[in-house]
PDB file of N, CA, C, O and CB in Angstrom:
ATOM      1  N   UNK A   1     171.483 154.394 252.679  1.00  0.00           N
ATOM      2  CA  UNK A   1     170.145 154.526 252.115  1.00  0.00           C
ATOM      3  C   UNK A   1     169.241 153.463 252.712  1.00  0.00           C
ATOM      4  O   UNK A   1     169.718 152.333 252.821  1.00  0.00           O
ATOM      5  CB  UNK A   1     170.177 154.412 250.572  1.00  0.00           C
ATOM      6  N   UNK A   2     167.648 153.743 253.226  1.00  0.00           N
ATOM      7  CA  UNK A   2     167.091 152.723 253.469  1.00  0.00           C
ATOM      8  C   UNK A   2     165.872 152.715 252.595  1.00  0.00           C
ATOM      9  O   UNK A   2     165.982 153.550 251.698  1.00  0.00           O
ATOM     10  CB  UNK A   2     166.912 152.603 254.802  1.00  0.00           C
ATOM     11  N   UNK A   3     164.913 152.145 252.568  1.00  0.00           N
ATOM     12  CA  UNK A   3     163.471 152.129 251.633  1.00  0.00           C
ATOM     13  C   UNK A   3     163.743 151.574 250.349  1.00  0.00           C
ATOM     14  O   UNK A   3     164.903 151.369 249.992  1.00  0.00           O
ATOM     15  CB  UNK A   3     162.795 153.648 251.326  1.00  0.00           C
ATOM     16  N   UNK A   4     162.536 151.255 249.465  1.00  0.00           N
ATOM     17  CA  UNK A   4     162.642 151.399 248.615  1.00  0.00           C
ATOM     18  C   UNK A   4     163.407 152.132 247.247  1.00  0.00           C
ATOM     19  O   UNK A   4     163.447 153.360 247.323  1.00  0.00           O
ATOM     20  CB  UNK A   4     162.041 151.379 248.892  1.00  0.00           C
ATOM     21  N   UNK A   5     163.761 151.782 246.529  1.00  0.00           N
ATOM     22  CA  UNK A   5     164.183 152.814 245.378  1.00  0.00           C
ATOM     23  C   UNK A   5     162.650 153.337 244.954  1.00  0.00           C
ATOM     24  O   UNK A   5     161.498 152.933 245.109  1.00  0.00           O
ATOM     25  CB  UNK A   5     165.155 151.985 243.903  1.00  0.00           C
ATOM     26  N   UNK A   6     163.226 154.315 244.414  1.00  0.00           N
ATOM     27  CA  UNK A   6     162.357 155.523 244.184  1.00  0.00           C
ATOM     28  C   UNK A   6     161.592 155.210 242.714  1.00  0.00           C
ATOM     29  O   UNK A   6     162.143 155.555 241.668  1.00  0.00           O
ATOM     30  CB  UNK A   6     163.354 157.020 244.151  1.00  0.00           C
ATOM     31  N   UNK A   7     160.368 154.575 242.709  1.00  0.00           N
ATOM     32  CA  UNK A   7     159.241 153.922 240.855  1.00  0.00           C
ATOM     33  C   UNK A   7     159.603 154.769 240.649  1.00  0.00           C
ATOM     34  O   UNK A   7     159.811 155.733 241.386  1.00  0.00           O
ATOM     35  CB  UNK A   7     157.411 153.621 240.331  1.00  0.00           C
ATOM     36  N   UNK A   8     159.935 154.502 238.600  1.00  0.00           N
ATOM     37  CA  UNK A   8     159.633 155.664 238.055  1.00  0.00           C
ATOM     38  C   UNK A   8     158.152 156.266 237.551  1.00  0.00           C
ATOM     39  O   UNK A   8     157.244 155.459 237.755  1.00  0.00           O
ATOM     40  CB  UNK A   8     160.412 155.618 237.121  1.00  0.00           C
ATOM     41  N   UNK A   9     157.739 157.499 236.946  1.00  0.00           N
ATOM     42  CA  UNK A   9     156.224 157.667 236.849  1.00  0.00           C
ATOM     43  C   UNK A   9     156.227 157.698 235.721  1.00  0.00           C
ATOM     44  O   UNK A   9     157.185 158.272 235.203  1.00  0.00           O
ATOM     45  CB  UNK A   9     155.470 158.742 237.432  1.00  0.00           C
ATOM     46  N   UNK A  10     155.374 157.217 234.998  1.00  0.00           N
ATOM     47  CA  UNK A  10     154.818 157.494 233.612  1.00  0.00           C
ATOM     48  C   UNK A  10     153.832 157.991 233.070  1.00  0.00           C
ATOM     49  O   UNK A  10     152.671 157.646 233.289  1.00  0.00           O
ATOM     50  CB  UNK A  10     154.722 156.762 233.119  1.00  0.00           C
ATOM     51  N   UNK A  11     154.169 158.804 232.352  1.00  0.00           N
ATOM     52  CA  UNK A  11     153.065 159.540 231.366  1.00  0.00           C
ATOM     53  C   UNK A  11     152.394 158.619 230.078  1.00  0.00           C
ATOM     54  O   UNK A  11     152.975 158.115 229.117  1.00  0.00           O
ATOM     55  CB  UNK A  11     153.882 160.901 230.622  1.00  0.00           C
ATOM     56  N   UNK A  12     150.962 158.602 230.440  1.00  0.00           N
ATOM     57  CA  UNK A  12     150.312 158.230 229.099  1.00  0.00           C
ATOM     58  C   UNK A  12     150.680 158.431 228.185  1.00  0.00           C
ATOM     59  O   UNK A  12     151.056 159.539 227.804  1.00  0.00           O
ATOM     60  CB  UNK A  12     149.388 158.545 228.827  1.00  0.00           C
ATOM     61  N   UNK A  13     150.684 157.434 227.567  1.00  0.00           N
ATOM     62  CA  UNK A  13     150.752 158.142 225.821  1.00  0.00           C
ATOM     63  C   UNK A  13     152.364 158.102 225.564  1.00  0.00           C
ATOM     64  O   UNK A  13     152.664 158.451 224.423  1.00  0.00           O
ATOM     65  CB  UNK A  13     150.065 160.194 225.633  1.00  0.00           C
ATOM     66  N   UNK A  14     153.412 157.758 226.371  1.00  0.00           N
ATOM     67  CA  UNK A  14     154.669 157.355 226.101  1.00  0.00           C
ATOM     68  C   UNK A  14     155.201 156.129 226.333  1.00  0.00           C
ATOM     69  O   UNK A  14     154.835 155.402 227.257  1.00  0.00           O
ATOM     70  CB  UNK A  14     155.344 158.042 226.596  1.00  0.00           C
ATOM     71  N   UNK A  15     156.238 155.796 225.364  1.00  0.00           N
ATOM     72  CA  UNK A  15     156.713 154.328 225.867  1.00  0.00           C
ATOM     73  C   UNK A  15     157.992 154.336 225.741  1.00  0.00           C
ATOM     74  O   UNK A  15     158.604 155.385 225.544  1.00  0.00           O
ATOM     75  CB  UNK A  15     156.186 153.080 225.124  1.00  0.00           C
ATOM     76  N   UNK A  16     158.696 152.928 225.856  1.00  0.00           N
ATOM     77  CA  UNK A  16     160.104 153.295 225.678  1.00  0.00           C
ATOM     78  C   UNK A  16     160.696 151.849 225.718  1.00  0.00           C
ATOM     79  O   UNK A  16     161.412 151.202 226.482  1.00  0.00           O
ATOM     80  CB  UNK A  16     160.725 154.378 226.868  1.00  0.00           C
ATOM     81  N   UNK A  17     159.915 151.609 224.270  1.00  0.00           N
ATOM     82  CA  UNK A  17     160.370 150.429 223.987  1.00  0.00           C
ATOM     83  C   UNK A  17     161.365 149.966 222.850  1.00  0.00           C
ATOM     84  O   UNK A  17     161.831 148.856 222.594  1.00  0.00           O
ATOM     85  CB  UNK A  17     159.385 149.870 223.880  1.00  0.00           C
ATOM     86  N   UNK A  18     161.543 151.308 222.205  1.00  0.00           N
ATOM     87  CA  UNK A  18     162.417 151.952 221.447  1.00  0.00           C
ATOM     88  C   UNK A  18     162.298 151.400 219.517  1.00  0.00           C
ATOM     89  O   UNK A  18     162.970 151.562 218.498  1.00  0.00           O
ATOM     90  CB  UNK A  18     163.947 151.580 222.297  1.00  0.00           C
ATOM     91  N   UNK A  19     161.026 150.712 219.912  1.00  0.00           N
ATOM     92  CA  UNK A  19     160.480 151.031 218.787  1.00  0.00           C
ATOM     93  C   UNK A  19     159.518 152.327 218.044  1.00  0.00           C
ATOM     94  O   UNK A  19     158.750 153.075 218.649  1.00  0.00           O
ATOM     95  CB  UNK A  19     159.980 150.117 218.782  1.00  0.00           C
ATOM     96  N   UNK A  20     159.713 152.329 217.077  1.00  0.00           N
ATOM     97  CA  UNK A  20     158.259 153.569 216.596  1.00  0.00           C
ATOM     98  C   UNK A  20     157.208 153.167 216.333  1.00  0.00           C
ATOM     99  O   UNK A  20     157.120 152.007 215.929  1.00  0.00           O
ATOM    100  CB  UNK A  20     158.303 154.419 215.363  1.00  0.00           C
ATOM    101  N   UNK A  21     155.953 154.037 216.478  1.00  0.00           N
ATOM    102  CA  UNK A  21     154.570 153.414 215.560  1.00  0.00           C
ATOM    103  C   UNK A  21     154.938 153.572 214.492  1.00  0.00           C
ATOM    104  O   UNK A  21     155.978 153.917 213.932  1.00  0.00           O
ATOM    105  CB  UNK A  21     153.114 154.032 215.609  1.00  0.00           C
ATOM    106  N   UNK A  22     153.468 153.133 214.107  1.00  0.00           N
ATOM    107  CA  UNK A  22     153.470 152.887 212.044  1.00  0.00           C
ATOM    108  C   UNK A  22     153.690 154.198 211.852  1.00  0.00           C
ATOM    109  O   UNK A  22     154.520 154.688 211.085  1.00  0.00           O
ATOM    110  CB  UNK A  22     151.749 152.302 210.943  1.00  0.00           C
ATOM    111  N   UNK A  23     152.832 154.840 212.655  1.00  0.00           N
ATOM    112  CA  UNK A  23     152.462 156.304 211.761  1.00  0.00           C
ATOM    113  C   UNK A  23     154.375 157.195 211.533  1.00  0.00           C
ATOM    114  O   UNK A  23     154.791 157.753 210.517  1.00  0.00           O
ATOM    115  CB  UNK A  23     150.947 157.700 213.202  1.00  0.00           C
ATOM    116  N   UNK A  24     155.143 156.996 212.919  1.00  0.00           N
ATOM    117  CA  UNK A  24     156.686 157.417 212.826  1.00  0.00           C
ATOM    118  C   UNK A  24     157.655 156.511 212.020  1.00  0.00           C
ATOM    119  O   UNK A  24     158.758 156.816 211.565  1.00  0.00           O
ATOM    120  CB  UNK A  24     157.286 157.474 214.262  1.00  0.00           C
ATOM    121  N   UNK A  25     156.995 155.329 211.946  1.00  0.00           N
ATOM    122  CA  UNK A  25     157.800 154.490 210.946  1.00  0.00           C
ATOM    123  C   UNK A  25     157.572 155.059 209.339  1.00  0.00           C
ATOM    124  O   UNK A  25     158.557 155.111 208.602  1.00  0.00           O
ATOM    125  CB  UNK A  25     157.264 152.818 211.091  1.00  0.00           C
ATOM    126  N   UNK A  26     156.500 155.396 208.938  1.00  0.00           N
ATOM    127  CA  UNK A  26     155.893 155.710 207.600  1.00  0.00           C
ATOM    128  C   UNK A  26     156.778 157.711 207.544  1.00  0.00           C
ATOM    129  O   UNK A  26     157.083 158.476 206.628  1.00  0.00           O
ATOM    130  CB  UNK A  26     153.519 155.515 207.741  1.00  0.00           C
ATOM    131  N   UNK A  27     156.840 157.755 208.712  1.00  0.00           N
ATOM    132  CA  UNK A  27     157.502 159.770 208.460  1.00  0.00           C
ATOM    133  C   UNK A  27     158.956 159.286 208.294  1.00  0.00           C
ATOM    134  O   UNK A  27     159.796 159.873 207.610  1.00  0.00           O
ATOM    135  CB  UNK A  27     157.357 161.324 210.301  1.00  0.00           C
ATOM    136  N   UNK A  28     159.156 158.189 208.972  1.00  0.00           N
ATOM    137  CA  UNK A  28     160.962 158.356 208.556  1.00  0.00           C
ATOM    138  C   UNK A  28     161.168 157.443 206.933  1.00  0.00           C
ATOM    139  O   UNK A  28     162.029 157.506 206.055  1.00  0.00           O
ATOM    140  CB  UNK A  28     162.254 157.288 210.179  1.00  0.00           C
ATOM    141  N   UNK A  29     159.991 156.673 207.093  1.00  0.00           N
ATOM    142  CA  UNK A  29     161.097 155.841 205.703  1.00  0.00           C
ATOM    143  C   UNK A  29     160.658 157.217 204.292  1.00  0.00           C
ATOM    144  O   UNK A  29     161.475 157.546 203.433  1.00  0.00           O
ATOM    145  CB  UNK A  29     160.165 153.360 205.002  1.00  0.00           C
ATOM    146  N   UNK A  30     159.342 157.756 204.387  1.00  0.00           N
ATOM    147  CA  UNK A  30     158.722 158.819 203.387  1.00  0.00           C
ATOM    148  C   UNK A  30     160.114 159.875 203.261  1.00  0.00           C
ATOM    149  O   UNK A  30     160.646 160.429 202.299  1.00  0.00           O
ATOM    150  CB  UNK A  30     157.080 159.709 204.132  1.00  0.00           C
ATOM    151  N   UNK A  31     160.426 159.845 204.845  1.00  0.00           N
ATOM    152  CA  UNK A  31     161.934 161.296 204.524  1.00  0.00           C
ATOM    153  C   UNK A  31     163.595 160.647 204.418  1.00  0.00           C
ATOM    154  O   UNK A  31     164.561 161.352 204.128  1.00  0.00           O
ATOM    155  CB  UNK A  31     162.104 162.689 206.375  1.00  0.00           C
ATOM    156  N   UNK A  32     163.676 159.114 204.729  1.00  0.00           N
ATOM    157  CA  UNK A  32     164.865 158.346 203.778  1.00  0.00           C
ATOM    158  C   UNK A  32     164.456 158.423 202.544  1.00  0.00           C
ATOM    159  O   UNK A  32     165.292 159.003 201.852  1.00  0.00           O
ATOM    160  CB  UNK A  32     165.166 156.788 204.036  1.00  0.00           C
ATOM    161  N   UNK A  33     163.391 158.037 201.881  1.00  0.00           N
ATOM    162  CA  UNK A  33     163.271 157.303 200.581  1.00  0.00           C
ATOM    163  C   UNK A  33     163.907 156.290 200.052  1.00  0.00           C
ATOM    164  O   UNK A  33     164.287 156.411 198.887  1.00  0.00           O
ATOM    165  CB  UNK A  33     163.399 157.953 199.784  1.00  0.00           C
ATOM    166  N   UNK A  34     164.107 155.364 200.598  1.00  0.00           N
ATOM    167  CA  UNK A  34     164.824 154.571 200.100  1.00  0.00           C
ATOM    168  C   UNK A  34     164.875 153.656 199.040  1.00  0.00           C
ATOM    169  O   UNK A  34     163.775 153.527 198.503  1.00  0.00           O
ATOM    170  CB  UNK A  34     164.979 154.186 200.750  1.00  0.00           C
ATOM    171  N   UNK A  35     165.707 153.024 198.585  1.00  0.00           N
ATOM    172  CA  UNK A  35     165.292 152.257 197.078  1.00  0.00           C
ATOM    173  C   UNK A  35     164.490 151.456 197.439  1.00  0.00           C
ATOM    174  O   UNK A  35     163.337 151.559 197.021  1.00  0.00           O
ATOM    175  CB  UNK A  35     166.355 151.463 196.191  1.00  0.00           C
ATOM    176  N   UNK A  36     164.872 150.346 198.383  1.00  0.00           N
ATOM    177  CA  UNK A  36     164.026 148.970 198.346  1.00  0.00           C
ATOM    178  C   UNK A  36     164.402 149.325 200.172  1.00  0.00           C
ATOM    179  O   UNK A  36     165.173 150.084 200.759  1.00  0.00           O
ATOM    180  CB  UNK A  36     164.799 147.105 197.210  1.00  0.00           C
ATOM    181  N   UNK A  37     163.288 148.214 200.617  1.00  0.00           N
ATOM    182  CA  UNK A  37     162.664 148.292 201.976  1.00  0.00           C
ATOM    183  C   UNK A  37     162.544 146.723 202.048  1.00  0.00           C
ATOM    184  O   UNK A  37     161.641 146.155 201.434  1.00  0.00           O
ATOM    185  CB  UNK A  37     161.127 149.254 202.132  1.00  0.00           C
ATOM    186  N   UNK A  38     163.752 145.806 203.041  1.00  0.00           N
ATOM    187  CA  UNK A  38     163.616 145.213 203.175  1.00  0.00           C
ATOM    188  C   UNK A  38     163.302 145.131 204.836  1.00  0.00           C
ATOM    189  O   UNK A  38     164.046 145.844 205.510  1.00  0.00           O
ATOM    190  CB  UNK A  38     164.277 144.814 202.455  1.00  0.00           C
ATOM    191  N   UNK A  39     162.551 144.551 205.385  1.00  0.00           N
ATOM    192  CA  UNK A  39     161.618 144.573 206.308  1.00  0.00           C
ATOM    193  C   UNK A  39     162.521 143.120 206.817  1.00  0.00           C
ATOM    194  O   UNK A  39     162.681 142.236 205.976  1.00  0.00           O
ATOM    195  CB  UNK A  39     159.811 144.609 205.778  1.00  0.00           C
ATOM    196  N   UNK A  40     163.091 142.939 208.231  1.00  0.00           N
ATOM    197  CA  UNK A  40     163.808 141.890 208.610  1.00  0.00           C
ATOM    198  C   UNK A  40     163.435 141.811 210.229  1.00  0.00           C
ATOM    199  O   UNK A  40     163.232 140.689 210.692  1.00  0.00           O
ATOM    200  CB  UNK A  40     165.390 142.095 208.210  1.00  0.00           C
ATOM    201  N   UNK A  41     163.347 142.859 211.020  1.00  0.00           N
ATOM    202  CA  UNK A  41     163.122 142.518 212.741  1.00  0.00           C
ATOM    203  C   UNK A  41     161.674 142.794 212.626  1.00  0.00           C
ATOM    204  O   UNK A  41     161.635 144.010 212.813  1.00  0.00           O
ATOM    205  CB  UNK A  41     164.030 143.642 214.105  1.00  0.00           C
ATOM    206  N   UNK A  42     160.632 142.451 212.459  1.00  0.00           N
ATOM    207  CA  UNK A  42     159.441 142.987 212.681  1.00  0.00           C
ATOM    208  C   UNK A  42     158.804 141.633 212.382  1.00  0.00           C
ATOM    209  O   UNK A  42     159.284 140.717 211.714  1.00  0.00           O
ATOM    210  CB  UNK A  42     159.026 144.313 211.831  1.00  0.00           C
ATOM    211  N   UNK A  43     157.223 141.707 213.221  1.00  0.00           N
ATOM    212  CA  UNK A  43     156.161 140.320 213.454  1.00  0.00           C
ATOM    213  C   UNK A  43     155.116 140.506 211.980  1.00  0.00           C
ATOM    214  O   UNK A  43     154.156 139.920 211.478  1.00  0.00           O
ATOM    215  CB  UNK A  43     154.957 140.486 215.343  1.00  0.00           C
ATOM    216  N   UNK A  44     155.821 141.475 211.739  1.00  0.00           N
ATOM    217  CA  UNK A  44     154.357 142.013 210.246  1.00  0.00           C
ATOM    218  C   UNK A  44     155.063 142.253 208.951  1.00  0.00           C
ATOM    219  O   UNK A  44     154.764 143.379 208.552  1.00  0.00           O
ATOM    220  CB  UNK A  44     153.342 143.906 210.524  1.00  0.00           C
ATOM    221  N   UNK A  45     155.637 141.823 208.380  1.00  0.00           N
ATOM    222  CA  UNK A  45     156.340 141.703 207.281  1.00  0.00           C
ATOM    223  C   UNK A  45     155.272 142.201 206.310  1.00  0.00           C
ATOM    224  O   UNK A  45     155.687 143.045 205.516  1.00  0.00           O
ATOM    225  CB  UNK A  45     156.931 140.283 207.053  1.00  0.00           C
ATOM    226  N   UNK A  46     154.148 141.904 206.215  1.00  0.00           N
ATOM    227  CA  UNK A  46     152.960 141.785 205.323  1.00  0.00           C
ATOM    228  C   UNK A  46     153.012 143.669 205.190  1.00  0.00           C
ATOM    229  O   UNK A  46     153.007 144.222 204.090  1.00  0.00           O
ATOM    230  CB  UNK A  46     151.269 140.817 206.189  1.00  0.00           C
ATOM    231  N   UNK A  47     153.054 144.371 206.395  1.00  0.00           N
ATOM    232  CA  UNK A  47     152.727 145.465 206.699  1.00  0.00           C
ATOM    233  C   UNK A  47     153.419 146.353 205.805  1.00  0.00           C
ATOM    234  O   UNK A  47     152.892 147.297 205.216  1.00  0.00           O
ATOM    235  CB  UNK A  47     152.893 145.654 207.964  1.00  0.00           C
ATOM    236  N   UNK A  48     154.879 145.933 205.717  1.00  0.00           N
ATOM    237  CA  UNK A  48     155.296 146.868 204.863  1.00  0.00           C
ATOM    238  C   UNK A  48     154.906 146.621 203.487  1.00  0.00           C
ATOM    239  O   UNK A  48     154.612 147.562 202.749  1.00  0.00           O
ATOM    240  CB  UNK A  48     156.616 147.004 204.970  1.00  0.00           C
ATOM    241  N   UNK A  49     154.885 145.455 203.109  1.00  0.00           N
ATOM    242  CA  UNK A  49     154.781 145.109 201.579  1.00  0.00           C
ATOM    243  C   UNK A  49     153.157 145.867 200.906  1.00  0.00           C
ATOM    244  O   UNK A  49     152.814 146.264 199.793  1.00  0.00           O
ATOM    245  CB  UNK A  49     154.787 143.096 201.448  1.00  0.00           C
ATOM    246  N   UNK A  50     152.299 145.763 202.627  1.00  0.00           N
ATOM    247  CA  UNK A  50     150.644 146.325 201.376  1.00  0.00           C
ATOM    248  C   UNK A  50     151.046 147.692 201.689  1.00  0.00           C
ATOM    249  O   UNK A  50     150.094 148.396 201.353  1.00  0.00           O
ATOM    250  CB  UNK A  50     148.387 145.897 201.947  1.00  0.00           C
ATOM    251  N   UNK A  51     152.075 148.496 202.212  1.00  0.00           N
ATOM    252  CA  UNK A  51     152.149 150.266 202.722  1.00  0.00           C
ATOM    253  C   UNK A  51     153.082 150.727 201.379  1.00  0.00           C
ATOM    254  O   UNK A  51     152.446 151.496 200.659  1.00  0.00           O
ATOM    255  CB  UNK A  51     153.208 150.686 204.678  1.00  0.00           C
ATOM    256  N   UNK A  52     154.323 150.455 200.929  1.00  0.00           N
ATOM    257  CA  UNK A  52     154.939 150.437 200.384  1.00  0.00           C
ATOM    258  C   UNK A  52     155.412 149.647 198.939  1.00  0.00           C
ATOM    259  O   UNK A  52     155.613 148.435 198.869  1.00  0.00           O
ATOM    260  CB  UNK A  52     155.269 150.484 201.134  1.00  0.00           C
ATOM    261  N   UNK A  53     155.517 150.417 198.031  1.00  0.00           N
ATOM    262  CA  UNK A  53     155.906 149.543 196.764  1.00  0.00           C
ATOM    263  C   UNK A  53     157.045 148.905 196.413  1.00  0.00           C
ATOM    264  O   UNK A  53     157.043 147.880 195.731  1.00  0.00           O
ATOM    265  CB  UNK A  53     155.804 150.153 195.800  1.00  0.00           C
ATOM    266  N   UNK A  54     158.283 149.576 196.942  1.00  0.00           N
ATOM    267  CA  UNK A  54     159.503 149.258 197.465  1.00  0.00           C
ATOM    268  C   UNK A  54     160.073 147.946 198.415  1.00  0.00           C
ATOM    269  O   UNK A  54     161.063 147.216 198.381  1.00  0.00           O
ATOM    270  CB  UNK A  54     159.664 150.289 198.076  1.00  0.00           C
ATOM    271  N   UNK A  55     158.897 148.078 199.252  1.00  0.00           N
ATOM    272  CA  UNK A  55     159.157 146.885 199.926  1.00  0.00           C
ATOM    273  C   UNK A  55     158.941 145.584 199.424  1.00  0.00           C
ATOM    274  O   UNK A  55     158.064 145.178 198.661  1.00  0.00           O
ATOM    275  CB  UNK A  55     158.561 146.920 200.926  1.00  0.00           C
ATOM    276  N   UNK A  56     159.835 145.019 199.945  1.00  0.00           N
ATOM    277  CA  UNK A  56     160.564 143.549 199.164  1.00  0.00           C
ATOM    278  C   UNK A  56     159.850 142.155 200.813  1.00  0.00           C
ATOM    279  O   UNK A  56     159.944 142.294 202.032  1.00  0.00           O
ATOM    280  CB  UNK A  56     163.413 143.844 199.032  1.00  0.00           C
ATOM    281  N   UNK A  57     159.232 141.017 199.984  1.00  0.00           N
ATOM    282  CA  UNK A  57     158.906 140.058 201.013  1.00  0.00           C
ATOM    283  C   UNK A  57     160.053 139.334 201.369  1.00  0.00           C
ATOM    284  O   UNK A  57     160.662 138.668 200.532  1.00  0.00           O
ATOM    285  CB  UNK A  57     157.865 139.150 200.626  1.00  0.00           C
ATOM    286  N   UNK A  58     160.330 139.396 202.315  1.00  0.00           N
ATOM    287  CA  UNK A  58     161.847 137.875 202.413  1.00  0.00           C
ATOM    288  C   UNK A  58     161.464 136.847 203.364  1.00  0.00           C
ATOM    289  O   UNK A  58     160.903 137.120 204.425  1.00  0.00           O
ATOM    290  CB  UNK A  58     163.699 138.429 203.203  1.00  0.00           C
ATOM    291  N   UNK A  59     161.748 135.712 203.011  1.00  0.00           N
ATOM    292  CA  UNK A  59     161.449 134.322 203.213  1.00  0.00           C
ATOM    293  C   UNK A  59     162.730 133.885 203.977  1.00  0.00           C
ATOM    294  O   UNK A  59     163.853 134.268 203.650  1.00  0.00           O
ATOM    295  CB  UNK A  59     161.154 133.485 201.802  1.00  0.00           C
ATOM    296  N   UNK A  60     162.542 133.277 204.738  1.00  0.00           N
ATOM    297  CA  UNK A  60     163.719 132.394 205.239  1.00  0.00           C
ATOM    298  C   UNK A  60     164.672 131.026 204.756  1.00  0.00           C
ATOM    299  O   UNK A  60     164.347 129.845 204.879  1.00  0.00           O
ATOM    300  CB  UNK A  60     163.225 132.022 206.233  1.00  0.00           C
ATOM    301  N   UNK A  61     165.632 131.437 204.316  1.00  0.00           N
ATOM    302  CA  UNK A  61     166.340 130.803 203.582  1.00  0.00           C
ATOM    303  C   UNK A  61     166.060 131.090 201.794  1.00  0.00           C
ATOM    304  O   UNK A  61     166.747 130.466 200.985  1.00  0.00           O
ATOM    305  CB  UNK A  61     166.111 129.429 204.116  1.00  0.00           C
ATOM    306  N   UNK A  62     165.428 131.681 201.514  1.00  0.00           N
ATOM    307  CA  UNK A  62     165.226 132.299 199.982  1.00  0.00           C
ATOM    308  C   UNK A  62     166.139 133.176 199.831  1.00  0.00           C
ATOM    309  O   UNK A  62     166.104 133.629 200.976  1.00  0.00           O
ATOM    310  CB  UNK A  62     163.890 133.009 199.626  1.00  0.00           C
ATOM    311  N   UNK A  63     167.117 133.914 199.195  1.00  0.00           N
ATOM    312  CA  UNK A  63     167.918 134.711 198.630  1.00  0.00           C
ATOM    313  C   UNK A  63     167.551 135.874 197.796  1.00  0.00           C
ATOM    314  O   UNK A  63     166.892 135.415 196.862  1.00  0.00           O
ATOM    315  CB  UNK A  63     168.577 134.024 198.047  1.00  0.00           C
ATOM    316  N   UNK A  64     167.652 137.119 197.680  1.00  0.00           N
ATOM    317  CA  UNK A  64     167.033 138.660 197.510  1.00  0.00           C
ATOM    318  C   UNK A  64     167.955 139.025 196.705  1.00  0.00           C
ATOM    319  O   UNK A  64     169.039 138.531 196.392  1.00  0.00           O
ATOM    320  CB  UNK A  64     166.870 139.720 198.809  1.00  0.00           C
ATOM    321  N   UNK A  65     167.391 139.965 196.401  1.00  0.00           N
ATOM    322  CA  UNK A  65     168.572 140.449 194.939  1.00  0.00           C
ATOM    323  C   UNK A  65     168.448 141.593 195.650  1.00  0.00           C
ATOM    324  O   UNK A  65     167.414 141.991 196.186  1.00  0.00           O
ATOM    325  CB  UNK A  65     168.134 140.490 192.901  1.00  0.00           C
ATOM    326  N   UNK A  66     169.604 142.167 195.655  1.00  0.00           N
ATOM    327  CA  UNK A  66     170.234 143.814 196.856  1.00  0.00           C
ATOM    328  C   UNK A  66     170.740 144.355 195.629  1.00  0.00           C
ATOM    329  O   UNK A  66     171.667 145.099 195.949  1.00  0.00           O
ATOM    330  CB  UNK A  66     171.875 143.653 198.490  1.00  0.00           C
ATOM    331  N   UNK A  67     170.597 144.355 194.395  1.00  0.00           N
ATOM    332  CA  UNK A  67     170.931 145.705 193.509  1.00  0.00           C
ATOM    333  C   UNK A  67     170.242 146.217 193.363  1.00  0.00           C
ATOM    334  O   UNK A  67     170.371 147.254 192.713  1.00  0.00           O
ATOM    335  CB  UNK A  67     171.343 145.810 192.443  1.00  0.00           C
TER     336      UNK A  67
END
């Protein structure tokens, strides 16, 4: 083989960072339902707590009640 490898192309409007938006984050937790929503890899913690009633704030080094 000689040259370059072959870029890949991308389409607008896709990513693949293998996170979801809000709007696909809000369709999957609405079709889990889950009891409580604790929110742990994410920069916006705040986000779930004003979207959701379920969702629980967690602090670092504070302790959560999981029943």
């Amino acid at each position: 083989m000689t040259g370059e490898p072959p870029k890949p192309e991308f389409i607008r409007g896709f990513h693949a960072s293998g996170h979801l938006s809000q709007n696909d984050l809000v369709k999957v937790i609405e079709e889990i339902n889950p009891d409580k929503i604790i929110p742990i890899h994410t920069q916006h913690p705040k986000w779930f707590t004003d979207h959701f009633d379920n969702a629980t704030h967690v602090e670092n080094g504070v302790p959560i009640d999981l029943s």
